[in-house]
C-alpha positions in Angstrom: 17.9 34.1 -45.6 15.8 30.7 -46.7 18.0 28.7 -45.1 17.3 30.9 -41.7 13.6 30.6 -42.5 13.6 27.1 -42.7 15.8 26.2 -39.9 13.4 28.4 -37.7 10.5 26.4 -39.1 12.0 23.0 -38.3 12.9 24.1 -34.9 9.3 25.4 -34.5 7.6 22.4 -35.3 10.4 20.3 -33.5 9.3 22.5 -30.3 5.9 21.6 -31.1 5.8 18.0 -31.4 8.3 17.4 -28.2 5.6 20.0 -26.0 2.3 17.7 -26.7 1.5 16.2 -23.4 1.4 13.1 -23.9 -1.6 10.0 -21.9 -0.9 9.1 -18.9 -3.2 6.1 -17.7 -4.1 6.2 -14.0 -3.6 2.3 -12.9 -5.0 0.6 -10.1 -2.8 -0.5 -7.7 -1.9 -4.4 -7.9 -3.3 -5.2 -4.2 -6.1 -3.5 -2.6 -6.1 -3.5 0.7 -8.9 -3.0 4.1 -8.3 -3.2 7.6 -10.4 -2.2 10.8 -9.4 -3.1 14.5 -12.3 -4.3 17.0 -13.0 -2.6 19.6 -11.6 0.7 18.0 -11.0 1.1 22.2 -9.0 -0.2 24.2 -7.3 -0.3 27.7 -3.6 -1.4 28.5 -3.5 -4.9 28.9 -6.4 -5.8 26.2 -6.5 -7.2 23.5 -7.3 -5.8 20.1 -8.3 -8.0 17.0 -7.1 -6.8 13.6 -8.6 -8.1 10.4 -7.5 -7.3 7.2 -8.3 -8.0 3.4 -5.8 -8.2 0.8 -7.5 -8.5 -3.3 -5.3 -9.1 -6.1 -6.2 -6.2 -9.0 -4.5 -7.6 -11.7 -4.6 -10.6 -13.8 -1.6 -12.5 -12.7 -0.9 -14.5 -10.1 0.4 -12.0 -7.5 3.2 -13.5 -4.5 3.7 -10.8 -1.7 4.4 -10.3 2.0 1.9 -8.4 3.6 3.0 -6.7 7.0 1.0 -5.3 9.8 1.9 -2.9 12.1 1.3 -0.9 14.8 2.8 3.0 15.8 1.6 4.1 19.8 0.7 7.6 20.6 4.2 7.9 22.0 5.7 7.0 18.4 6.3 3.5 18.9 6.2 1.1 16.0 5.5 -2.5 16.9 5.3 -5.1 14.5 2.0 -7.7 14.8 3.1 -10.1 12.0 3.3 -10.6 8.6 1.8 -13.3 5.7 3.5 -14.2 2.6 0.5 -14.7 0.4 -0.3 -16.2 -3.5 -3.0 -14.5 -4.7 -4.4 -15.3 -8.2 -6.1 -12.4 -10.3 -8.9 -11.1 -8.8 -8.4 -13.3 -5.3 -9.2 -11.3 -2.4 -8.2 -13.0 1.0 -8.3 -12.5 4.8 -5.4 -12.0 6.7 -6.0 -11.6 11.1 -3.9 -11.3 13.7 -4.6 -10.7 17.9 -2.8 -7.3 19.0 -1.9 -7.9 22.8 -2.0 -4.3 24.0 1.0 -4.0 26.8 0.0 -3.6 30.4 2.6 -0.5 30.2 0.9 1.2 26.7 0.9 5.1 26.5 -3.2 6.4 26.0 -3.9 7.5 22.8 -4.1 7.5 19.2 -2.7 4.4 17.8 -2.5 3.3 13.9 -2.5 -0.1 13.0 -1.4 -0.5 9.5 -1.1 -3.3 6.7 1.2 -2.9 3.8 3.4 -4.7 1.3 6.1 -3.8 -1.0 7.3 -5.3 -4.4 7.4 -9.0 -5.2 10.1 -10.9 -5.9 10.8 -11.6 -9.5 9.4 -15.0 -10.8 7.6 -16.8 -13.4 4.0 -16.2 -11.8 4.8 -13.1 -10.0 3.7 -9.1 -10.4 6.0 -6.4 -9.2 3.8 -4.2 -7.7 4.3 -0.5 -5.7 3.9 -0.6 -2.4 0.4 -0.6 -1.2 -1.3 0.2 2.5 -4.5 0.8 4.7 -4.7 1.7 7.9 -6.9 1.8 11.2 -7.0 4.1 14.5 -7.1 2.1 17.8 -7.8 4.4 21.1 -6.2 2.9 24.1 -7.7 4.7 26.8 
């Protein structure tokens, strides 16, 4: 009967070691990212500028691929470009493109979007998860 008793206390405080929650830390993500279209309106056959800003959070040099996008009301994705960019810690740069809205574009809600996956593995580089911002554009 001991041996039951004790066996039940080491399970019990077994159960209550591997039930502690344990800290999770909230991180930042490795690139912060901004973008805003001007005008926010537009008709078919405009033109839309797209400016963006891309900061490096961390404290390593960062290499990544930034792409920018843009899905129609009809559910169209277009692509406007992309940037391979070095950023070093705390570097925040400026990345622009012109958006040629098509003669033939359906009205409504577009979203014009930046974003950028992992890096590639290298000496200087930080993987990093896959970061995004976004913008509405009316074409009207």
């Amino acid at each position: 009967m001991q041996n039951y008793l004790t066996k039940s206390i080491m399970a019990l405080a077994f159960l209550t070691l591997v039930s502690v929650p344990l800290t999770v830390r909230a991180q930042t993500p490795a690139l912060g990212m901004t973008i805003r279209v001007n005008p926010i309106a537009a008709s078919p056959g405009g033109t839309v500028g797209v400016f963006a800003f891309v900061t490096n959070n961390t404290s390593s040099k960062v290499r990544q691929t930034v792409y920018i996008t843009s899905l129609s009301a009809c559910g169209t994705k277009t692509s406007l470009g992309y940037n391979k960019l070095v950023l070093n810690p705390g570097q925040t740069v400026q990345v622009t493109v012109s958006y040629p809205i098509p003669p033939d574009a359906c009205l409504g809600l577009y979203t014009v979007s930046i974003s950028a996956g992992t890096s590639g593995g290298g000496k200087n580089s930080t993987a990093a998860a896959t970061s995004s911002a976004s913008a509405n554009l009316t074409v009207q």
